[in-house]
N, C-alpha and C positions, 0 to 999 in steps of 0.2 A: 504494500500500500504506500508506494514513495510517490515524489512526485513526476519521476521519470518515467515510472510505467503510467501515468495518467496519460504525460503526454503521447505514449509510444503507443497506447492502446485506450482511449477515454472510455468506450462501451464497456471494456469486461472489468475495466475499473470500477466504473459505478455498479457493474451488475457484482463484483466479487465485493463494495461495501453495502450494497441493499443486502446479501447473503448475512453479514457481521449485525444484522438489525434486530436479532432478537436478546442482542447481546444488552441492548437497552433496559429490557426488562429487569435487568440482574438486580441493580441499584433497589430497585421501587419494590421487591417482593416480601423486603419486610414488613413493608406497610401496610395498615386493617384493610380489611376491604371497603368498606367506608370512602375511602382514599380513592382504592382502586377503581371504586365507581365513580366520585367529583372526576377524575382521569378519563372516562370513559363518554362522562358528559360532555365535557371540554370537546372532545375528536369529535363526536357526533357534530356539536354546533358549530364547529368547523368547518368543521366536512358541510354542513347543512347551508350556514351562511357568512361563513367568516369572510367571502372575497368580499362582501358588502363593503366594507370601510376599506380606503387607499392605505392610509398612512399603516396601518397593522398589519396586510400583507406584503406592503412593498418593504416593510423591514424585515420579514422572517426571506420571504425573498432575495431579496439583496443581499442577507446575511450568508445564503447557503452561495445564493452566485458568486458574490465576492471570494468566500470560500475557495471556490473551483475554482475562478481564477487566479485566484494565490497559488493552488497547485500548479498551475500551467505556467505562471512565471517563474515557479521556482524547478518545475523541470526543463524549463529551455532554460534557463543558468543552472543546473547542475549545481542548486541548492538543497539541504535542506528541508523537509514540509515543515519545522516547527516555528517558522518566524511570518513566513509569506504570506501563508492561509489566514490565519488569524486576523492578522491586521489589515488583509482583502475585505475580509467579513464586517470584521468591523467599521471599514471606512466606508463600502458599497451600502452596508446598511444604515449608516448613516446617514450620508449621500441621499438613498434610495426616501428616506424616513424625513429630510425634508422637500426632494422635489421625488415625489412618487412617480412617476413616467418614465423616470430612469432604473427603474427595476423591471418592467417588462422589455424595454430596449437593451440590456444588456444582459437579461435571458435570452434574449435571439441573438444578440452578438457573441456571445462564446462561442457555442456551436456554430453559428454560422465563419468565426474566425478559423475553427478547427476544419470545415468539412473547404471554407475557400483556400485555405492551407494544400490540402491534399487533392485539389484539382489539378495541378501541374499548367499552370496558365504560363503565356511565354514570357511576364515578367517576373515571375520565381514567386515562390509561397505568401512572400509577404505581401503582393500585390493580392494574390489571392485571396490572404488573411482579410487584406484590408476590404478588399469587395465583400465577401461574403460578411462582414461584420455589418456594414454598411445593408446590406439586401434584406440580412434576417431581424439586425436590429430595429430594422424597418419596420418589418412585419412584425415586430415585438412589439410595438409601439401601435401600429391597426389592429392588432386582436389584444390589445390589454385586456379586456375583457374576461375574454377567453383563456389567455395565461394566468390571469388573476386567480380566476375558477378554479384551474389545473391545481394552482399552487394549494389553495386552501382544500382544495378535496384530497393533494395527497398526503400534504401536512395533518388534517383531520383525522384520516385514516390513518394512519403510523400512529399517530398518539392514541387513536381507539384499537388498535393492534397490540401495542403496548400494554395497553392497562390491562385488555382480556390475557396475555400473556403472562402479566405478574400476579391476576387474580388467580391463576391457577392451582397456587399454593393454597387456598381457601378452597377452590371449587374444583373436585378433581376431574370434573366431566369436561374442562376445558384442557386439561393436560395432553389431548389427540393435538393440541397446536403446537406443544412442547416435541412431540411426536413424529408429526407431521410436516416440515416447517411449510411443505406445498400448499398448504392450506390456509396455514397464515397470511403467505404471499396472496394468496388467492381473495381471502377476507378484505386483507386491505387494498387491492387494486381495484376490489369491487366497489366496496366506501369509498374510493378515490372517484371512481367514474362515477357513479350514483349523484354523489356531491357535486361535483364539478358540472353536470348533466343540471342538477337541481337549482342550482343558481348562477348558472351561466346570463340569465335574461336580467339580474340584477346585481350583476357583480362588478367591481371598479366602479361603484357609483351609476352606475346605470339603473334606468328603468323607473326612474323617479317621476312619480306623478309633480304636476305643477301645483303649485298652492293656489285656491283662489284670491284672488285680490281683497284686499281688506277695506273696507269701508270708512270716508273719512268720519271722526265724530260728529258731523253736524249734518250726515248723510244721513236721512231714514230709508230703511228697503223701501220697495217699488210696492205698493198693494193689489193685493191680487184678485183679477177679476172675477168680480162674485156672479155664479150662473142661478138662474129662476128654477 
């Protein structure tokens, strides 16, 4: 899990840390279940409508983007992950936390700096880089919406993946997930899509009814026409 193999392979990167994810659980299983259900609430309203509000998912956002992008500079310099990641995270989320737009733009610009990298354009990768940043971070920016979504349903899901994961020590008929891990993945990809599916039509602020106008004080309503 260096920064080198991110860069040298970013899919089975992230697909060999979503593997390490039930390792979350460890922490939280000495806690009542009491706990483990406030936990389990949290990922559902997540999952359900957490994209609603900007500033809250462009920081959890930006936090993990920054993240991966810490990885990626510190395996093109043959750093390190304990310095770069960190303080990616923390600056993008910052960043992200006070002009929110910049969190769905530069979820489409990683990947798209990674996949315009590996097209072999005739002015070498980093022209590449820089198009495909430019293309997707684009398209980060037209579908906020829709990224916004992604993020809160799969954020949801992992933290309601989680909680049924550490309740297991209380309840043993969920221990097939300790068992199983296919299953877990399977639970939370499903709460990912489900959520993201469920408030896509109002998420990043969208979908807001207009107010009606307010009436000045010295306005009386219209009276209404009385029928025989």
């Amino acid at each position: 899990m260096t920064p080198s193999a991110f860069v040298a392979d970013p899919a089975g990167f992230l697909l060999r840390l979503a593997g390490r994810f039930p390792e979350l659980a460890g922490p939280l299983r000495p806690l009542p279940l009491w706990a483990h259900g406030l936990l389990l609430a949290a990922g559902l309203a997540v999952a359900a409508a957490g994209a609603r509000w900007r500033r809250p998912v462009a920081l959890a956002g930006g936090a993990a983007t920054g993240w991966l992008a810490g990885m990626a500079a510190a395996g093109l310099l043959e750093l390190p992950g304990r310095v770069l990641p960190p303080v990616g995270a923390a600056l993008l989320a910052g960043a992200a936390l006070l002009l929110p737009p910049l969190f769905p733009f530069a979820a489409g610009a990683l990947p798209g700096a990674f996949l315009g990298a590996r097209l072999g354009l005739p002015g070498g990768p980093l022209l590449g880089a820089g198009i495909g940043l430019l293309l997707l971070g684009g398209l980060g920016l037209l579908g906020a919406r829709l990224v916004a979504a992604a993020v809160a349903g799969l954020l949801g899901g992992a933290l309601a993946g989680v909680a049924l994961l550490a309740s297991a020590r209380h309840l043993p008929q969920l221990r097939i997930l300790e068992e199983r891990p296919v299953l877990l993945a399977a639970l939370v990809l499903l709460l990912a899509v489900a959520g993201a599916a469920f408030q896509v039509g109002f998420a990043w602020g969208g979908g807001r009814r207009p107010r009606p106008p307010r009436s000045s004080a010295g306005e009386q309503p219209a009276a209404q026409p009385q029928h025989a």
